[in-house]
C-alpha positions in Angstrom: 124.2 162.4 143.2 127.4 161.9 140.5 128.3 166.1 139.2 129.8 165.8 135.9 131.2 168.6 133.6 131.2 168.0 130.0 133.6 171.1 128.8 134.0 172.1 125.3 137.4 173.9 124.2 135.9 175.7 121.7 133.0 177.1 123.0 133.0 180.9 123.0 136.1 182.6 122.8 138.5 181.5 125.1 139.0 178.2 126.4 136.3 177.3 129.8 138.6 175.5 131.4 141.2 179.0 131.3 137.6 181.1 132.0 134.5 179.4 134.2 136.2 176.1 135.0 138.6 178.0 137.1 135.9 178.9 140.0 133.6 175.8 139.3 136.9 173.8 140.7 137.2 176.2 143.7 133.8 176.0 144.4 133.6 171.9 144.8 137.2 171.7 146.1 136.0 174.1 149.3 132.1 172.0 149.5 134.4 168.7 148.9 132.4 167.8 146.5 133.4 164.9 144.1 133.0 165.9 141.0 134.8 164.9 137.4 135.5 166.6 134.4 135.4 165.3 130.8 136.9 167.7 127.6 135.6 167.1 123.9 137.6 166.8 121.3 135.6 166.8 118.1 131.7 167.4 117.6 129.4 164.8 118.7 132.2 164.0 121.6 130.0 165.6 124.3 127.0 162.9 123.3 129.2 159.8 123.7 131.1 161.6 127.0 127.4 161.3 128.7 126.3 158.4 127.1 129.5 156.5 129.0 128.1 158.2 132.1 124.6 157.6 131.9 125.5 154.1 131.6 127.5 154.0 135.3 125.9 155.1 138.7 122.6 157.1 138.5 121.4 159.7 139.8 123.6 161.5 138.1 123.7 165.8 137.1 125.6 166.6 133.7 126.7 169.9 133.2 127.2 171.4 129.8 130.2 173.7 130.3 129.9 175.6 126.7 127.5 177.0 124.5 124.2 176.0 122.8 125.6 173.2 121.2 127.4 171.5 124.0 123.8 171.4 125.6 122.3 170.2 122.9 125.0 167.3 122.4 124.2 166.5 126.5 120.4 166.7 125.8 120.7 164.2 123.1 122.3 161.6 125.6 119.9 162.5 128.5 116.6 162.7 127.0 114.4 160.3 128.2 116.4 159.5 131.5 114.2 160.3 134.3 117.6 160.1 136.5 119.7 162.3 135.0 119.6 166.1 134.9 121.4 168.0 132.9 122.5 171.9 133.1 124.3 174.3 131.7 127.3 176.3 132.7 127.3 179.3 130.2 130.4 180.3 128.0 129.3 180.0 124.2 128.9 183.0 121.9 124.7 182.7 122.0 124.0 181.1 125.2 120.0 181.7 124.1 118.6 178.6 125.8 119.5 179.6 129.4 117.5 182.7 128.7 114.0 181.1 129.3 114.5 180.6 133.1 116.8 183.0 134.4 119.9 185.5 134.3 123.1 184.4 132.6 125.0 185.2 136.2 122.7 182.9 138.2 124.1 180.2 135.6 127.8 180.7 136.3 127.2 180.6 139.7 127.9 177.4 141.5 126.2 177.6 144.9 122.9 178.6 143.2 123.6 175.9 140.2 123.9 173.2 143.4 120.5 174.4 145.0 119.2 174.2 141.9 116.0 171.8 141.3 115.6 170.2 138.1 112.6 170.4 136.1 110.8 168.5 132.9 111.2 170.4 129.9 110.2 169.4 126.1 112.5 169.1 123.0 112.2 168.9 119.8 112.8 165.3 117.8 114.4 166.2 113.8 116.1 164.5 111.3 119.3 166.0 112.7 118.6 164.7 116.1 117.2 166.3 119.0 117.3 169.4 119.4 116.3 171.9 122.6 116.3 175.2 121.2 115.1 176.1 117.3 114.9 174.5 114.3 114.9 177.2 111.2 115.5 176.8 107.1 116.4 179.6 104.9 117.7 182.9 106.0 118.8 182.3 109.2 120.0 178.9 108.3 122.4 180.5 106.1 123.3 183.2 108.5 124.1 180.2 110.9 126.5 178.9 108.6 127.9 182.3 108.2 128.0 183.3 111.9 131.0 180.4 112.7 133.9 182.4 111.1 132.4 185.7 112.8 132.3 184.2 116.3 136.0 183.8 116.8 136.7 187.6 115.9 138.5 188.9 118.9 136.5 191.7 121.1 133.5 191.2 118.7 130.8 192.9 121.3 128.7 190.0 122.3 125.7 189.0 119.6 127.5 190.8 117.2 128.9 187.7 115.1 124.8 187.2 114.3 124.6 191.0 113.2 127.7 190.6 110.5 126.2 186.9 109.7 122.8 188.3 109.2 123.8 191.7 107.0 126.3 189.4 104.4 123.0 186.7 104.1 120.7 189.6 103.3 123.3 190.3 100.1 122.1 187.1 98.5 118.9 185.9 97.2 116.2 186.0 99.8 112.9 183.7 99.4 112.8 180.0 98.8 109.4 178.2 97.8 107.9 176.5 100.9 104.8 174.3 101.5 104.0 173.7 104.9 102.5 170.9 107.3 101.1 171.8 110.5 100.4 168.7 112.7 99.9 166.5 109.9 97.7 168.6 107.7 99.0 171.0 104.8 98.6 175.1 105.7 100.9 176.9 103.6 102.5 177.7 100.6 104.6 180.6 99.1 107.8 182.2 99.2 108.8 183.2 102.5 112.5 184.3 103.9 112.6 181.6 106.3 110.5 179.2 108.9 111.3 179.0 112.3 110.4 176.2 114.3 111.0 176.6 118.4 110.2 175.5 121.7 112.6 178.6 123.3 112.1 182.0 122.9 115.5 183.2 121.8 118.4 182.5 119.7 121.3 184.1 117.7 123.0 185.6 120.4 119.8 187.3 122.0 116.9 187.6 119.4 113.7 187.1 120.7 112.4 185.5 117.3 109.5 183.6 119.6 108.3 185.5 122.6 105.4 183.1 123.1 107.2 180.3 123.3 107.5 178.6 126.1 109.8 175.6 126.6 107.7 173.1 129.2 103.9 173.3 127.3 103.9 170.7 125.0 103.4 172.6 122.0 106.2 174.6 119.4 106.2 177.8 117.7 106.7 178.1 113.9 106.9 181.4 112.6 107.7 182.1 108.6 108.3 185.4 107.1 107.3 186.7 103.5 109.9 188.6 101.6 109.7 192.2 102.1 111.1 195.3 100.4 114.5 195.6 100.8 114.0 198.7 102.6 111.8 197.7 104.8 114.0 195.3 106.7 116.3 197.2 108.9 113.4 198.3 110.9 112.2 194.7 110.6 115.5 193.0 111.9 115.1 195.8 115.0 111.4 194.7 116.1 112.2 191.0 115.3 115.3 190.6 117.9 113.4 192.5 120.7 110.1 190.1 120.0 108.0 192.7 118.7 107.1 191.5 115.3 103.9 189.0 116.5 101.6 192.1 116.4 103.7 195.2 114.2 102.6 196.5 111.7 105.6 196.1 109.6 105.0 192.7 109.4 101.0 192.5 108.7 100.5 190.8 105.8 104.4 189.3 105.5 104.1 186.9 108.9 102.5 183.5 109.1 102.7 182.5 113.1 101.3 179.4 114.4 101.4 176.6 117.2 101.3 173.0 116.7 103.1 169.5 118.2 104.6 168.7 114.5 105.7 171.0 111.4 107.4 169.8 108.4 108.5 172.2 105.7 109.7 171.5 102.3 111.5 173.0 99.4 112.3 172.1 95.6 115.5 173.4 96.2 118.7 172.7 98.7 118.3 175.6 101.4 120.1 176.4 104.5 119.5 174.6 107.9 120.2 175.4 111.3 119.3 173.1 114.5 120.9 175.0 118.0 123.5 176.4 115.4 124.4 172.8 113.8 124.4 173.8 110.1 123.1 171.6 107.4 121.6 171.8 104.1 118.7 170.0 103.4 115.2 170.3 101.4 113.1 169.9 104.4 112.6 170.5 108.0 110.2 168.2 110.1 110.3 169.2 113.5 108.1 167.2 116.5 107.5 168.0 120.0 108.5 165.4 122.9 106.8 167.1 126.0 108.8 166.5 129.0 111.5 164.2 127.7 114.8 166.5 129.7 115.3 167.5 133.0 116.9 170.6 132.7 118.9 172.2 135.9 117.4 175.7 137.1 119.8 177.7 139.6 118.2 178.8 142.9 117.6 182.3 142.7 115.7 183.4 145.8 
């Protein structure tokens, strides 16, 4: 087995290689483990860094030292490889995806990230690429785009880049006009705040926007959300990040929830896009599941 670490500079807030890198190189240099260690240097560099080492000596275990993004970029390459595994070594400002298996520390550390088995896990195919987390339009695609000049705030509380994001989004207009396609056949219509589409159950820094979800059965979430009365929402926000909204009250009549293997969603007008925090805007969101196409890293706990 090759150990690779893909690390992105500009994950989180401080530089990985200053933070976690530090003990990752301790921890092979005592095992004497070979190991080597690539650093992007633009977006989309992580793809082509495990592209070039997919193409050498397999088996082979990239690890994403970064955020959601830099996982995503790693995913991209790897899908589809039986032979190579991929994990993650957490230091981003959401780090949501690595909260479907286990706790952040088991993640950062090595011994437990070595005894790890890898396991099959599905993603999601869009017109942006793959993509291993969510897929969402409106609202929370705009808070995305918002959220990258939050993040970089110095000793902003963890999640709270989403919170500032999320409250200067709700200023504008909310509601776009959406019509729906659930696995191939039209569902819905109306004006709704946003659609997310996910095969994990958390993003934006720790909102548990899909608590159903679950990222290895085949099938993804797509919850959309009816605009509400502005004085309604606070409480709404509050039951939405601690997965609670599925079966509130405070949502009855405002949420549209369903599972399926494909959505697509489309708008008249340009709306707000967000796929594992890669902002784009777009009319349209087609979203398809790819059941078991990653092998994703889990750290020995036990």
């Amino acid at each position: 087995m090759r150990y690779v670490f893909i690390v992105n500079p500009a994950a989180g807030k401080k530089n990985p290689e200053d933070t976690v890198m530090k003990s990752v190189r301790a921890y092979m240099k005592e095992k004497g483990i070979a190991y080597t260690v690539h650093m992007t240097q633009f977006p989309g560099h992580g793809k082509q860094l495990a592209e070039a080492e997919i193409a050498g000596e397999l088996p082979v275990r990239l690890y994403a030292v970064g955020g959601d993004g830099t996982f995503r970029e790693l995913a991209e390459a790897a899908a589809g490889h039986p032979s190579v595994e991929v994990g993650v070594i957490p230091c981003g400002s959401g780090d949501d995806y690595i909260r479907n298996f286990a706790d952040r520390e088991a993640f950062l550390d090595m011994e437990k990230q070595l005894a790890g088995e890898s396991q099959a896990v599905d993603i999601m195919e869009t017109e942006e690429g793959l993509t291993v987390n969510v897929g969402c339009v409106g609202l929370d695609g705009k808070v995305a785009y918002h959220m990258t000049k939050y993040k970089r705030i110095p000793f902003l509380p963890h999640g709270a880049a989403y919170n500032l994001a999320l409250l200067q989004s709700l200023l504008g207009r909310l509601g776009n006009r959406l019509e729906v396609w659930i696995d191939g056949k039209k569902k819905l219509e109306g004006s709704f705040v946003f659609a997310l589409a996910a095969n994990g159950g958390w993003y934006g820094g720790g909102y548990h926007a899909s608590p159903r979800a679950c990222v290895d059965d085949g099938l993804l979430e797509l919850t959309l959300v009816r605009v509400p009365k502005i004085w309604k929402i606070p409480k709404m926000v509050n039951l939405y990040k601690q997965g609670k909204h599925l079966d509130a009250p405070e949502f009855r009549g405002l949420l549209e929830y369903c599972r399926g293997k494909e959505f697509l969603v489309t708008a008249k007008k340009t709306m707000f896009a967000t796929f594992d925090g890669e902002c784009v805007k777009t009319k349209r969101m087609h979203c398809r599941i790819l059941p078991g196409a990653l092998r994703f890293i889990v750290p020995k706990t036990n």
